[in-house]
MIPALO-584762 format. One record per residue: residue number from 1; residue in one letter; x, y, z of N, C-alpha, C in turn. Coordinates in steps of 0.05 Angstrom, whole numbers, m for minus. Example, Ala and Ser with C-alpha at 12.3 -4.5 7.8 and 13.67 -1.06 7.14 Angstrom:
2
{1 A {264 m114 156} {246 m90 156} {264 m66 156}};
{2 S {257 m45 142} {273 m21 143} {258 1 157}};
END
This chain:
113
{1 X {m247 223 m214} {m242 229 m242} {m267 223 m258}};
{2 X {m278 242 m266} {m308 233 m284} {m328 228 m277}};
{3 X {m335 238 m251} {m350 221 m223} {m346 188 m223}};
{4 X {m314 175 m221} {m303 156 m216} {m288 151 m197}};
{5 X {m291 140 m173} {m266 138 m153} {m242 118 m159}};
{6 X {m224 135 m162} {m199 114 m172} {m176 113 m150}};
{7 X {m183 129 m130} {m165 118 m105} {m177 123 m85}};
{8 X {m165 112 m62} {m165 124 m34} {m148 119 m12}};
{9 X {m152 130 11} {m129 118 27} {m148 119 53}};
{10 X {m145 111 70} {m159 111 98} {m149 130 120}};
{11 X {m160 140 129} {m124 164 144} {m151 152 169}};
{12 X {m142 139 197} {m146 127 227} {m143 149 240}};
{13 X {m152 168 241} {m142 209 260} {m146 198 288}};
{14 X {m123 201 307} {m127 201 340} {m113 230 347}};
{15 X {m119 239 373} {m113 253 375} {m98 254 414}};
{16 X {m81 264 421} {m61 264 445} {m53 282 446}};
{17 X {m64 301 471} {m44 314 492} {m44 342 457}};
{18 X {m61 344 442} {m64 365 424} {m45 356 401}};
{19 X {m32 335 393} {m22 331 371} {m38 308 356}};
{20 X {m44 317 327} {m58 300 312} {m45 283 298}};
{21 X {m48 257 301} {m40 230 288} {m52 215 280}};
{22 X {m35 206 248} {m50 195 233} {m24 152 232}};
{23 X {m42 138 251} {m23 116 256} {m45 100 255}};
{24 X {m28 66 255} {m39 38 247} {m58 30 270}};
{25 X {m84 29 264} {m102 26 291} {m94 m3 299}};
{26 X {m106 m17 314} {m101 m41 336} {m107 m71 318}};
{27 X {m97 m87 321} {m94 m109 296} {m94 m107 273}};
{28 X {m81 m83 258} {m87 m78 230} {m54 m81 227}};
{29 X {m35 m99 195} {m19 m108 196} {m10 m84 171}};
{30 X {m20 m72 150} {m21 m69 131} {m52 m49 130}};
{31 X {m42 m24 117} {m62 1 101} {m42 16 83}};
{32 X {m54 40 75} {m43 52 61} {m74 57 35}};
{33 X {m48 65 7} {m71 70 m9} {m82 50 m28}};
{34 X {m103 57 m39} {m119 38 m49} {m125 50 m70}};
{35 X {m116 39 m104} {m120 46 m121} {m141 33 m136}};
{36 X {m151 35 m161} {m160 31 m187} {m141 22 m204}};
{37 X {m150 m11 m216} {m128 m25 m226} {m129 m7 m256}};
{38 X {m107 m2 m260} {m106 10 m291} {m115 m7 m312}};
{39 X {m124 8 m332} {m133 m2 m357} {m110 m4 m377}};
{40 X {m91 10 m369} {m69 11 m388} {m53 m14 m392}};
{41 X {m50 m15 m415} {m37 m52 m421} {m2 m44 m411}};
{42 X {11 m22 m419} {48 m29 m416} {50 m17 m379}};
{43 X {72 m27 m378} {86 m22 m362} {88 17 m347}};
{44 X {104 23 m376} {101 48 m378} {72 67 m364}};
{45 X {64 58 m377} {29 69 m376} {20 67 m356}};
{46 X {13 44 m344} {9 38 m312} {16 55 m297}};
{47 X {53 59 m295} {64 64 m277} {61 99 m278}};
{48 X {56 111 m309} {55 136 m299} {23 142 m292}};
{49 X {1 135 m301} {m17 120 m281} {m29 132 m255}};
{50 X {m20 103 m247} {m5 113 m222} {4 132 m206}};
{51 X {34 146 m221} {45 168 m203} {25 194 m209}};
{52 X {6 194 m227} {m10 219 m228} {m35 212 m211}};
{53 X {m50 190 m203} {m66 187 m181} {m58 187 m153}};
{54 X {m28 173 m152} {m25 185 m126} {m15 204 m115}};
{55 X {m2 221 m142} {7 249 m137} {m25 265 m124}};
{56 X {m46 274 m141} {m76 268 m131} {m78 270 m107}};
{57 X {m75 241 m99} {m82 229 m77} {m70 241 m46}};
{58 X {m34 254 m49} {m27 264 m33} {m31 289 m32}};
{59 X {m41 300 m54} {m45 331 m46} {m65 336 m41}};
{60 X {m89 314 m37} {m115 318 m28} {m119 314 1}};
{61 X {m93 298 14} {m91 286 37} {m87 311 54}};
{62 X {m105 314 74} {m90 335 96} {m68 336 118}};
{63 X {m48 355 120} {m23 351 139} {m32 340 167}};
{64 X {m8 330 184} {m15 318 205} {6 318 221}};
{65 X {5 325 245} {33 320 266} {48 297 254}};
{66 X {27 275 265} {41 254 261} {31 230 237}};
{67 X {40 217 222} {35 198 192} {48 174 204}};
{68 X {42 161 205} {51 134 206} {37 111 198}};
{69 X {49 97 179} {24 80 161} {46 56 150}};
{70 X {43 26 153} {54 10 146} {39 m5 116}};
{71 X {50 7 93} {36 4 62} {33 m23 60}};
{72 X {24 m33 57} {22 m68 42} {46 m60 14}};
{73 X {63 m85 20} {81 m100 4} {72 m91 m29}};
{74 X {43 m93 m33} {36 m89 m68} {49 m67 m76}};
{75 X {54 m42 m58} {52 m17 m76} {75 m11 m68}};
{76 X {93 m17 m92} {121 m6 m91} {131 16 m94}};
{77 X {110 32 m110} {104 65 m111} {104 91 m97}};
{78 X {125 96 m85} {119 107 m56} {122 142 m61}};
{79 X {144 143 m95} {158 174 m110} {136 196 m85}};
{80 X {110 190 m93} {89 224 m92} {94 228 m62}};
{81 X {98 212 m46} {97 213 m20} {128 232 m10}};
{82 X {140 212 m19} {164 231 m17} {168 259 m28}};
{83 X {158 264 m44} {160 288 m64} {152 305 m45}};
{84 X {127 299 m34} {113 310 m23} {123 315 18}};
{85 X {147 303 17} {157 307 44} {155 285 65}};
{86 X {147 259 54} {139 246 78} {164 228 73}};
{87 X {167 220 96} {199 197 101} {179 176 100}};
{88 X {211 149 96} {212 121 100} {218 106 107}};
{89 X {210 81 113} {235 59 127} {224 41 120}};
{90 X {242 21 107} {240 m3 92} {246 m26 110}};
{91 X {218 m38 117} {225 m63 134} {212 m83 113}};
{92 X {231 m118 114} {228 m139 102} {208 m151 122}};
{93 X {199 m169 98} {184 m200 114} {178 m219 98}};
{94 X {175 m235 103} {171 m262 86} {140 m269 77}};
{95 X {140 m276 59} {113 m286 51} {109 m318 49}};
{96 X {99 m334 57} {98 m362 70} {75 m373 51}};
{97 X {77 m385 40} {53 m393 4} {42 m421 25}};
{98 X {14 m422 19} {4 m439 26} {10 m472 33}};
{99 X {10 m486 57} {36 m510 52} {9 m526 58}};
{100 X {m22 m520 52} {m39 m546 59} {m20 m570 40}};
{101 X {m12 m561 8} {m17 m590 m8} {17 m586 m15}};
{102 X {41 m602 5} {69 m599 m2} {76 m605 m25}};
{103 X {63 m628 m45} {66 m628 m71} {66 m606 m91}};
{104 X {56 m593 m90} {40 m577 m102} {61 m550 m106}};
{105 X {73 m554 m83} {93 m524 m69} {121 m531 m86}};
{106 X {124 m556 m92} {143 m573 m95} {168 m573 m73}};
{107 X {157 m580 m56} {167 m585 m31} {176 m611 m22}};
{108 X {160 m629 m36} {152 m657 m28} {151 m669 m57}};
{109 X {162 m688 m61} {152 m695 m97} {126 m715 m84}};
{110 X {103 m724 m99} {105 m744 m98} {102 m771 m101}};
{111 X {87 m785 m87} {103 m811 m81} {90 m824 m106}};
{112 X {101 m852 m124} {82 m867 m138} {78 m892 m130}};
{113 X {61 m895 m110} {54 m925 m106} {41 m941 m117}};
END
């Protein structure tokens, strides 16, 4: 936008037996797309934002046998993808906050000696 890059996504292309796939290469936990943090202060703003860069973003993307891409947790945004025909599946996980200092976590009060 403006000679500005405000997104991207990584597409990993392998290819088998003539069908082209676009899946999570080998120790990678989390990909997907990668935006440009908005300038816009509301909520509103952001979010439509957003659905017009990654609307963008998917129609720039080329088709593929196969898509398979596990998004990082940040981007709860998924509308353009779907719009655009691609399925989902919503798997949980826990996020585990740093336990070097248990005070701190308030885990542990502590002590006053």
């Amino acid at each position: 936008r403006g000679g500005s890059l405000v997104a991207g996504i990584p597409l990993p292309v392998s290819k088998m037996a003539g069908i082209t796939m676009v899946t999570m290469p080998p120790l990678t936990q989390t990909l997907g797309p990668v935006l440009l943090p908005s300038s816009k202060t509301t909520y509103e703003g952001r979010l439509s934002g957003e659905m017009e860069v990654l609307e963008e973003l998917v129609a720039a993307m080329p088709r593929y046998h196969v898509f398979s891409m596990h998004f990082h947790y940040n981007l709860t945004n998924w509308l353009p993808f779907y719009w655009a025909g691609y399925q989902q599946t919503t798997r949980y996980t826990y996020i585990i906050p740093d336990l070097t200092d248990l005070a701190s976590c308030g885990i542990v009060s502590p002590t006053s000696d």
